[in-house]
N, C-alpha and C positions, 0 to 999 in steps of 0.2 A: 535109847537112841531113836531119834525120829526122820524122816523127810523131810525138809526145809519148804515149804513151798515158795519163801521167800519173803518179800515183804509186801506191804498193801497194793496192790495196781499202779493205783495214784500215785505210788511212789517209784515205782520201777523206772528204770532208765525206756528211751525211746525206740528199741530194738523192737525188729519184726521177727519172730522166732518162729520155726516152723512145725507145723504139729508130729505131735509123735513124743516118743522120751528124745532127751537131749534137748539141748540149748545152741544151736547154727542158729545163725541170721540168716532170713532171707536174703536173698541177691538182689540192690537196689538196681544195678544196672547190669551189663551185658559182660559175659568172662566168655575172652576174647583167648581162641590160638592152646597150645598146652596139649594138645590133642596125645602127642605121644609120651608126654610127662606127667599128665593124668593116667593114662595105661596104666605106665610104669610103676606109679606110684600106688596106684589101687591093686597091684599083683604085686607089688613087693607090702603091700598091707596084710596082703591075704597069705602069704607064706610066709612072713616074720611077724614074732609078736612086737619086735621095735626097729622103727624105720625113722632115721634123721632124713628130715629134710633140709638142707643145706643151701646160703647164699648170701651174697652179700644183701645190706639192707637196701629195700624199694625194688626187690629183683622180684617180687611177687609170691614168697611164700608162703604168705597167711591166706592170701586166698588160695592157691591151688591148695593146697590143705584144706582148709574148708571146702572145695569145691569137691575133693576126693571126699569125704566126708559122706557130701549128700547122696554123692555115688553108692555109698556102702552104708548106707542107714539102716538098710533093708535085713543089711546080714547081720546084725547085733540085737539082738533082742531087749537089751535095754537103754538103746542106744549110742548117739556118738554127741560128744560133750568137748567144747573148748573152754579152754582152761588159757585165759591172756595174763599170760607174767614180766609186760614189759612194765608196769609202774610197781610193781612191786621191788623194791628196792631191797627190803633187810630178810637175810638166810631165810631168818628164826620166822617170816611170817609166811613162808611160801607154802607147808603145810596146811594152812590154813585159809591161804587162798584159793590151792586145789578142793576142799570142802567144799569152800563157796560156793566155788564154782558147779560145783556138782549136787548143792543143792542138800549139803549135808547137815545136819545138827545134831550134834552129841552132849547132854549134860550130864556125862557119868563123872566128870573129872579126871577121864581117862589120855593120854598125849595123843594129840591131833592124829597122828598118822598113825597110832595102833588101831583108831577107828577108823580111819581110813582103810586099811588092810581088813577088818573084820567087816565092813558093808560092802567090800566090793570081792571078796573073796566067792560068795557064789552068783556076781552077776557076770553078764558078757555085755561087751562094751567095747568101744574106743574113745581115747582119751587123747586130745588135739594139745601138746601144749607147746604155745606160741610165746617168743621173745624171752627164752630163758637165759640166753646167753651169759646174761651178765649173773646168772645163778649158777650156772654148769656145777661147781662144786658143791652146790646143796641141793641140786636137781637131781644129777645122777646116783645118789645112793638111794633116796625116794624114789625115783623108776624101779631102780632092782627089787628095791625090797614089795613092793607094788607086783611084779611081775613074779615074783616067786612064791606072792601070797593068793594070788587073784589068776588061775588057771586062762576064766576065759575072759582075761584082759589084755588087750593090745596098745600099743602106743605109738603115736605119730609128731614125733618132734620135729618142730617148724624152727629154725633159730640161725644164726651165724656162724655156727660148729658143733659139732655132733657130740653125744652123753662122752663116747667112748668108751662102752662098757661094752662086754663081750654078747655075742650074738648079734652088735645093733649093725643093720643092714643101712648104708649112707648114700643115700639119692642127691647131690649137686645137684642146684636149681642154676642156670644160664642165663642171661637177657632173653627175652624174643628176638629171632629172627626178622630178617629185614620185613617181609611181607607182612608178618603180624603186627611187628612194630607199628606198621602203619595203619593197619586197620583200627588199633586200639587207640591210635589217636587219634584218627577219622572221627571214630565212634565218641570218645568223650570232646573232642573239636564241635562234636552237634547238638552237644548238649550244653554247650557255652555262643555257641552263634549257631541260630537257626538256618537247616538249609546249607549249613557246610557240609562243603563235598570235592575229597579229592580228585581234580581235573586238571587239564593242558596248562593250567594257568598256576599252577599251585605242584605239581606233583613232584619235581623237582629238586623242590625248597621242603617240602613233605620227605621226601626221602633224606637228603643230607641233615637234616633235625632229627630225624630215627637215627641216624647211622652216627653223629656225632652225642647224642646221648645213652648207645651204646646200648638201645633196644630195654635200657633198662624200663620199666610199665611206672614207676614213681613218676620218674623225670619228665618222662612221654604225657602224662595225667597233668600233672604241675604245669608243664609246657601249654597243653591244651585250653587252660585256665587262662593265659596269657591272650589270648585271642579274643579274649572281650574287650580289648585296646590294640593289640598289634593286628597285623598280618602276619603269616606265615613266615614269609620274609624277613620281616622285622625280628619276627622271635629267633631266628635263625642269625642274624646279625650282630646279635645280642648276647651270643651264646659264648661271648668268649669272656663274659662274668656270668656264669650261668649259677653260681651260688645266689647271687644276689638277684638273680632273674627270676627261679623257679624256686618261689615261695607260696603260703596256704593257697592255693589253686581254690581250697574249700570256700574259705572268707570271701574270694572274688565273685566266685557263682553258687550258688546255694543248690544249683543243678548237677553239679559235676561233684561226683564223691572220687574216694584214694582208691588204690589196691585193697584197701584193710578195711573194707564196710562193714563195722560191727558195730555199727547203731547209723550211720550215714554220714560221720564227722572221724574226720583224719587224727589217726592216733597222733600225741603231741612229738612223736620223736621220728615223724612222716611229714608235718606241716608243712616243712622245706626239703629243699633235696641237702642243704649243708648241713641240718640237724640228723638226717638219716644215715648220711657217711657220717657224722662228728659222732652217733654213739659206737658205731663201729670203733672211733679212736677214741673214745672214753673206755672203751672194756680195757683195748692195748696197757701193754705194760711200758714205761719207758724206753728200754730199747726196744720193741716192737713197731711204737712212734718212730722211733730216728730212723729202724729202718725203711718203713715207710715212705717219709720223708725222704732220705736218700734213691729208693727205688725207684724213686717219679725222674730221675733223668733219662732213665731208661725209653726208646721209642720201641714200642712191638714188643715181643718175645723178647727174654732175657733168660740165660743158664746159670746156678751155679757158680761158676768159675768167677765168670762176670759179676756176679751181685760180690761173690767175695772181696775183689781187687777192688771194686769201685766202691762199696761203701763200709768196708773195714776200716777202724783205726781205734786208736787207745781207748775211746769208749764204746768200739762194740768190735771186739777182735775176731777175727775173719776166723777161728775155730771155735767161735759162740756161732755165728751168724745162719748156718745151716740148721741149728736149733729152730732160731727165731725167726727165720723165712719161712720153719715149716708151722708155728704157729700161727703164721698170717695165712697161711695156706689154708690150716684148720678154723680159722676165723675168717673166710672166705673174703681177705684184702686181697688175695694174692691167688689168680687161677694157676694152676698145674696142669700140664698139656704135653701128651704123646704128639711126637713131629719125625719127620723122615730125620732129621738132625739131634734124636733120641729127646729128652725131658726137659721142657723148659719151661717157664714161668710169665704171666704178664699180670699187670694191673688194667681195668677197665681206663679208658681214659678219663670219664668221673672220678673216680677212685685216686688217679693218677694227680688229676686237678687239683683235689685235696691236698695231697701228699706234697705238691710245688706249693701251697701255700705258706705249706708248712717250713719246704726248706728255705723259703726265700725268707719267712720269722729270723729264721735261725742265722744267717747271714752269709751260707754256705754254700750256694747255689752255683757258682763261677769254680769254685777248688772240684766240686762233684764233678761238673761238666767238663774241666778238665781230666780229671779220672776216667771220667768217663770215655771222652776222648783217646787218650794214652791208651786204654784197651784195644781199645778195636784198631788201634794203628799196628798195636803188635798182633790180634789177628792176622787184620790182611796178611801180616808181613810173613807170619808160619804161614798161613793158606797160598800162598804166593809159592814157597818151598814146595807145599805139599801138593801143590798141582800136578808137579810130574813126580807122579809117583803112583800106587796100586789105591791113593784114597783120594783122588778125584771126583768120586761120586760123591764124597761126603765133604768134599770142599764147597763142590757146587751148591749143594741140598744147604751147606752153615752160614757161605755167603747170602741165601738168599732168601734163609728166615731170619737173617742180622739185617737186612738190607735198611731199615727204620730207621737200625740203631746207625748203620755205617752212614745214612745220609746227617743223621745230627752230629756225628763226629766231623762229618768235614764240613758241615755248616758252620761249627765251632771254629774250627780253624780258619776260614774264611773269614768270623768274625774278626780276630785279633790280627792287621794287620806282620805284627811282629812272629806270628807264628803262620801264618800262610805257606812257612817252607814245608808244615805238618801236610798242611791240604795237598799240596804238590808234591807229595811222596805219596799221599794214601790214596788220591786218585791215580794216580800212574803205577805202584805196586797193583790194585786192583784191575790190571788190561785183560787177566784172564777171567776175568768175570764179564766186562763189559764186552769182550771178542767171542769169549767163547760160552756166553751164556746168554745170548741175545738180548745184552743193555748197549748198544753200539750209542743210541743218540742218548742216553743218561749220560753215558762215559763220559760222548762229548761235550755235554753241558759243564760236568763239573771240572774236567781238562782244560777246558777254556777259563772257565771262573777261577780256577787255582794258576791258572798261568798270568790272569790278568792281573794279580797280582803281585807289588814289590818283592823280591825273597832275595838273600845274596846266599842260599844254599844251590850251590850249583849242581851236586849231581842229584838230586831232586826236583829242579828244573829241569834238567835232561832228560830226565826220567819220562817225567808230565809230558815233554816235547814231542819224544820219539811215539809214546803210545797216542798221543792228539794224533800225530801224524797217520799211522796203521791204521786207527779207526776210523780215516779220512780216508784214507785208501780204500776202505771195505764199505765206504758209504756212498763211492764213487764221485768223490770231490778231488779232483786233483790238483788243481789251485790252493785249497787250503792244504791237501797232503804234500803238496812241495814246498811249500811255504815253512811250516812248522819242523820237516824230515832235516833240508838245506840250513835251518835256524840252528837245529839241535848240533849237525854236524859240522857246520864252523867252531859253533863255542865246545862242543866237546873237544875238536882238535888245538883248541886255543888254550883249557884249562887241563889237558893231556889227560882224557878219560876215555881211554881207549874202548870200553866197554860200549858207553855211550854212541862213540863214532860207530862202533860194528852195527850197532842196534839200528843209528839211521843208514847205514848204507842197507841197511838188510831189506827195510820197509822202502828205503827209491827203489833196490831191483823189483819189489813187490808192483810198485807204483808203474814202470816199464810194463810189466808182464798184464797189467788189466789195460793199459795201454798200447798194447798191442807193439809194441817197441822190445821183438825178441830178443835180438843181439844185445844189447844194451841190459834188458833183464839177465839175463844167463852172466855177463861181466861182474855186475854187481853182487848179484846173488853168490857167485863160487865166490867171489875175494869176499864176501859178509863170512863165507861159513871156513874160509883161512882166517880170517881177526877172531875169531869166535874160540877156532882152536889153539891161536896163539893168548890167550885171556883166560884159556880155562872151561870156557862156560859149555854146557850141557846141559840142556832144561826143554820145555815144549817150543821154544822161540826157535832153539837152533835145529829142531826135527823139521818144522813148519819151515825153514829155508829151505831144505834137503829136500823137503814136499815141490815148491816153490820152485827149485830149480828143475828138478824132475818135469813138472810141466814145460817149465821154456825148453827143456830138452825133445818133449814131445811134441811139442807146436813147430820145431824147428825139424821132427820128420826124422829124429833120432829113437825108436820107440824102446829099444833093447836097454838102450842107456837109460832111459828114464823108468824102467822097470827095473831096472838094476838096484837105482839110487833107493826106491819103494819099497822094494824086499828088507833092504840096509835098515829104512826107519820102523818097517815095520818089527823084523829084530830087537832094534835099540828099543821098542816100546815093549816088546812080550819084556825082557827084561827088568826092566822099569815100572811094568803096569802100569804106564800110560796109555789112554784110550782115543783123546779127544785129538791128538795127531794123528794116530794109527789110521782114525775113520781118513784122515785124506790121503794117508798112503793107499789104501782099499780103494778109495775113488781111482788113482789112477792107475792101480792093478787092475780094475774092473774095467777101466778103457781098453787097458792090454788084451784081456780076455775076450773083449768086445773085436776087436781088431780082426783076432787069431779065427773067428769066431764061433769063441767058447762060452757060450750064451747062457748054458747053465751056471758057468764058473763065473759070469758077470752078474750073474741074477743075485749069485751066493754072494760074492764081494759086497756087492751096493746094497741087501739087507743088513748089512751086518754096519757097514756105512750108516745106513739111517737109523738103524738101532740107536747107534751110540749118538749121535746129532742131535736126535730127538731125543734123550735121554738130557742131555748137556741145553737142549732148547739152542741149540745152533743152528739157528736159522740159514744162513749161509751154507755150510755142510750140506744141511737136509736138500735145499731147496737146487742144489748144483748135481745130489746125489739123484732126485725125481728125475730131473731133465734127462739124467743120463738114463735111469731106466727108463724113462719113456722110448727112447731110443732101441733099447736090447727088447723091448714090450711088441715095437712094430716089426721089428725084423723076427721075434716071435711070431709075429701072425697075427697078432690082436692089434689091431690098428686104434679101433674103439678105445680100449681101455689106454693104448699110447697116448690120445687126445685128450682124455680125462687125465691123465698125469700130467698133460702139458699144462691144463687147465687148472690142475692143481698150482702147480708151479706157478703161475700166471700170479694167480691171489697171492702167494709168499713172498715175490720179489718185491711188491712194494714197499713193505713191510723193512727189506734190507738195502735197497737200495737200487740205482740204473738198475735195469736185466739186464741180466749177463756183463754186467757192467760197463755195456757198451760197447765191448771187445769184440772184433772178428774171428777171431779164435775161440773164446769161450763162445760164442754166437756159433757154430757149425753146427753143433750135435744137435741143438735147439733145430736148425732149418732143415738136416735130413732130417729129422722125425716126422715135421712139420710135411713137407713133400710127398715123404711117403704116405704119412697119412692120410692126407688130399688123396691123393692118387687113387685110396683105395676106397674112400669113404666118399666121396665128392666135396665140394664146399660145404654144402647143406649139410650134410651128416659130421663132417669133422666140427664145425661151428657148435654143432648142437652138443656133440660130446666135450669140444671145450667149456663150454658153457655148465655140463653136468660137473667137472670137474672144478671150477670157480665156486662149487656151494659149497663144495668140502675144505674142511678145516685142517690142517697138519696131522691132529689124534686121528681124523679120521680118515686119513687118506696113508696113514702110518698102518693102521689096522688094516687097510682093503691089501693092504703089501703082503704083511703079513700072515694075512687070513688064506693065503696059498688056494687062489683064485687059481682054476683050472690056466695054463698058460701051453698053447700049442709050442710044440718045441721043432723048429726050425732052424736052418742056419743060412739063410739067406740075409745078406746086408753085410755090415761088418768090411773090416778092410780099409781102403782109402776111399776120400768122399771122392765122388765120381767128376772125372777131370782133372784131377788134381794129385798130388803124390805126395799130400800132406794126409795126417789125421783127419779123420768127419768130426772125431770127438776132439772135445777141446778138456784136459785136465781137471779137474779143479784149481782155481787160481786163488786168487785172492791172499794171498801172506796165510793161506792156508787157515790162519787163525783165525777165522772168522765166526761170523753170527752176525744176526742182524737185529 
């Protein structure tokens, strides 16, 4: 057995190799970003002898492998050796490719890989081997047996799924990051047009081309090639055939090399970005394609449950499918992703691209996106139940990593005329998301579009009506909240849906009470929450009344009563474990407190208030609960940090809508604060602390609450506002329900 040294000069391919034992290429151009996936992967080299590195194809495996390589040349004594097994097609010659590779030649007549095992048995070494995938089953018994014979041999697999052999340590490779994304396309953008450079005039269109090729370094490269004819712009406009856009970038410019520079020319199954996902779906097995295929209806995250309903059926039945989702996991089609809404699944949208091509071959593509559909309407419709109840947080957290998925389902519905009734139950089932998770003007966008629509399902129109209405109230539109509230409650009492009728009379008293039209709120609101009892219902809507009239009870200078009513809801919530009403009974328990004044017992209430607000991102909540402790802050004694809350505040209301809604009632507490803080800080100084508080953000001004900021404890203030024999504080108002 001998050394290979290979063949004549003259004959070698065109690769730059770098001295030392092993065979790496030099690096024709610049390796961009990876900073903490090179760590990683160079300390998971150094503590296993087998590390997969994992990703889809063009996500930049071969090189950061090689990159890690040059890193650790130093520690292998007879070096580090890649070994490229993407054209190697047949089992039987892979044996004989790693030889080569390695620069081996045996003419004893002995099987390839028993001399394999006998020349590397006493060297140390690492061994790169790239593009096996589609070998996996004749690769992974050769690593073992390699790794059992050869002490100081390591291995670092580069490929689209891991050996799967015991000890092997599995590194997922990911797109770049927005930033890097962009660098690396700057950087090979300059080596196809001289002097490019992303600026004011470019950077933009620079960023949305990163972000919709999904940071993949192929696509980014290929794209970059493009620019020897387009603008930036242009390639960006273009991106919605991007199979047929991002082709050999190499052929265009003899400047710009791939991710893969192993002699300076794009390996053949890299040329394009459709040939580099297409061998991804040549490894696939048939139903791996379909599922596939089918998975592309999918927008964002997807669970489980989801993939099963929506692309189950005779030829791939929903107790196979968990199998073969997790093979595309393993063949890195398919990412797997920890979320506050436990384990779920997406496809890159390249990936995803593919996969619609596929369905739409197949003729399938309208029955899926129905399925699709059908799902997430029976979502909502459970998360709708399970609002008032003890998993609230985890409706919130499921609504709004589906959020993708739930706008293509009513996009769907929208399309089909004859199903529009779909749209107009699934936007109006969804009010607790859009009220109490701060989407007020999403809600409204798709409330309107699903209403402007023909439907002859009438309590699905009612539905749509009444929540238009509420989220018109809480956006301080009263013209449109009466218009849609008075719409809902003629035709409900027309087509005798009493449910309907309660729900608009519930949101007119709503509509009185930010209108500052006491008598009139308190009328409507008790007969809402008598229709309510006679129908049955009990849910967050009829707490949020009970909240709701509690205010008009205390604007109208009845405070006992209206503490009464807030004790009640707060009860029916510990009950229930419901939270996101509770927070408005607390608000105007922490008035009471305020009143009496019990300044610690309001400081306690209104934390506990914007916990849950900010938790829910209820902006309305939060931003009514600041105001009031700004209030309990000054008659504390801190007048400073009252201004800075006001100032917080200030920046939030726009976001939800009028301040204060425009109300003279909700308007009080806001103006004693205000007064006193003047009073005690001057203009100049209150100015300047409003102004400190206008830089802080919600988290941050949630945290400075929180973080139990010394607070002088005083009990000066509180009471009636002076002159008057009403409340200073004004309730929380608003249908209660709110967000902004």
């Amino acid at each position: 057995m001998r050394r290979s040294r290979g063949p004549d000069p003259a004959f070698r391919d065109h690769r730059v190799l770098l001295p030392g034992p092993g065979n790496l290429p030099a690096e024709l151009n610049r390796f961009i970003g990876r900073v903490d996936e090179l760590a990683a992967l160079t300390g998971s080299v150094a503590d296993a002898r087998l590390v997969a590195l994992t990703g889809m194809g063009g996500v930049g495996k071969t090189r950061l492998a090689v990159q890690a390589g040059r890193a650790l040349r130093d520690r292998f004594r007879d070096g580090v050796w890649l070994v490229e097994l993407s054209d190697v097609r047949e089992p039987h010659l892979l044996d004989h490719a790693v030889a080569e590779a390695l620069e081996l030649a045996d003419h004893s007549g002995r099987p390839t890989r028993d001399a394999l095992c006998d020349d590397l048995a006493g060297r140390e070494l690492l061994l790169i081997l790239d593009g096996y995938e589609h070998l996996v089953d004749a690769c992974a018994p050769l690593v073992a047996r390699l790794l059992r014979r050869a002490p100081g041999l390591r291995v670092l697999a580069a490929g689209r799924r891991p050996l799967g052999l015991p000890g092997e340590r599995n590194l997922p490779l990911l797109p770049l990051p927005d930033a890097d994304a962009g660098e690396l396309f700057a950087d090979r953008a300059g080596c196809v047009v001289a002097g490019f450079a992303v600026d004011g005039s470019n950077s933009a269109a620079v960023a949305e081309l990163c972000h919709r090729l999904d940071g993949i370094p192929l696509a980014l490269e290929l794209a970059a090639g493009r620019l020897r004819v387009l603008s930036v712009q242009q390639v960006v406009h273009r991106l919605d055939d991007r199979f047929r856009l991002l082709v050999d970038s190499y052929r265009l410019s003899p400047k710009l090399s791939t991710p893969l520079e192993q002699g300076g020319a794009p390996l053949p199954r890299h040329q394009t970005l459709r040939t580099a996902i297409g061998w991804s779906h040549e490894l696939c097995t048939p139903a791996e394609r379909l599922l596939w295929a089918r998975l592309s209806v999918f927008g964002g995250q997807f669970d489980l449950e989801a993939a099963e309903y929506v692309c189950s059926g005779r030829d791939l039945p929903a107790e196979d499918l968990m199998d073969v989702l997790s093979e595309l996991v393993a063949q890195s089609v398919v990412v797997r992703e920890e979320t506050r809404a436990g384990v779920r699944y997406r496809m890159l949208d390249t990936v995803r691209a593919y996969g619609a091509d596929w369905l739409a071959a197949l003729g399938d593509t309208e029955r899926l996106r129905r399925r699709h559909r059908d799902w997430y309407v029976g979502l909502a419709t459970w998360c709708e139940l399970d609002w008032f109840g003890p998993r609230q947080d985890e409706v919130a957290a499921r609504i709004d990593v589906e959020l993708p998925n739930v706008r293509l389902a009513l996009e769907h519905s929208l399309e089909v005329p004859e199903e529009a009734y779909l749209g107009q139950f699934l936007a109006g089932t969804l009010w607790f998301f859009w009220v109490g998770c701060g989407r007020l003007s999403e809600g409204r966008h798709w409330l309107e579009r699903s209403l402007a629509m023909p439907a002859d399902h009438h309590d699905a129109r009612l539905k749509a009506l009444w929540v238009t209405g509420y989220v018109a109230v809480l956006q301080g539109d009263p013209a449109g909240a009466r218009r849609a509230l008075e719409q809902c409650r003629a035709e409900a009492r027309y087509a005798g849906n009493a449910r309907a009728a309660a729900y608009a009379q519930h949101r007119l008293g709503c509509l009185a009470l930010t209108g500052d039209d006491v008598p009139r709120a308190e009328t409507l609101l008790r007969a809402a929450l008598t229709a309510y009892r006679e129908v049955g219902e009990l849910n967050s809507n009829v707490l949020m009344a009970q909240v709701e009239l509690a205010m008009a009870v205390a604007f109208g200078g009845d405070l006992a009563a209206a503490e009464e009513l807030c004790v009640e809801v707060r009860e029916v919530c510990a009950d229930h474990g419901e939270r996101w009403a509770r927070a408005y009974a607390l608000y105007v328990l922490a008035y009471a407190a305020w009143t009496r004044r019990d300044l610690a017992g309001a400081r306690q209430l209104l934390t506990e208030c914007l916990v849950i607000d900010h938790a829910f991102h209820d902006l309305l909540g939060a931003v009514l609960a600041v105001e009031l402790l700004a209030l309990v802050t000054v008659d504390e004694g801190d007048a400073t940090e009252a201004a800075v809350l006001q100032g917080v505040a200030a920046r939030i209301w726009p976001a939800v809508g009028p301040q204060l809604f425009g109300s003279r009632s909700f308007n009080r507490p806001h103006e004693l604060c205000a007064g006193l803080a003047r009073e005690q800080l001057g203009d100049a100084g209150y100015e300047a602390a409003v102004r400190r508080g206008g830089a802080l953000d919600l988290d941050a001004a949630v945290t400075r609450v929180l973080g139990g900021l010394p607070r002088p404890r005083g009990s000066a203030g509180g009471g009636a506002a002076p002159g008057t024999g009403e409340p200073a504080v004004s309730p929380a108002a608003n249908g209660g329900e709110t967000t902004g």
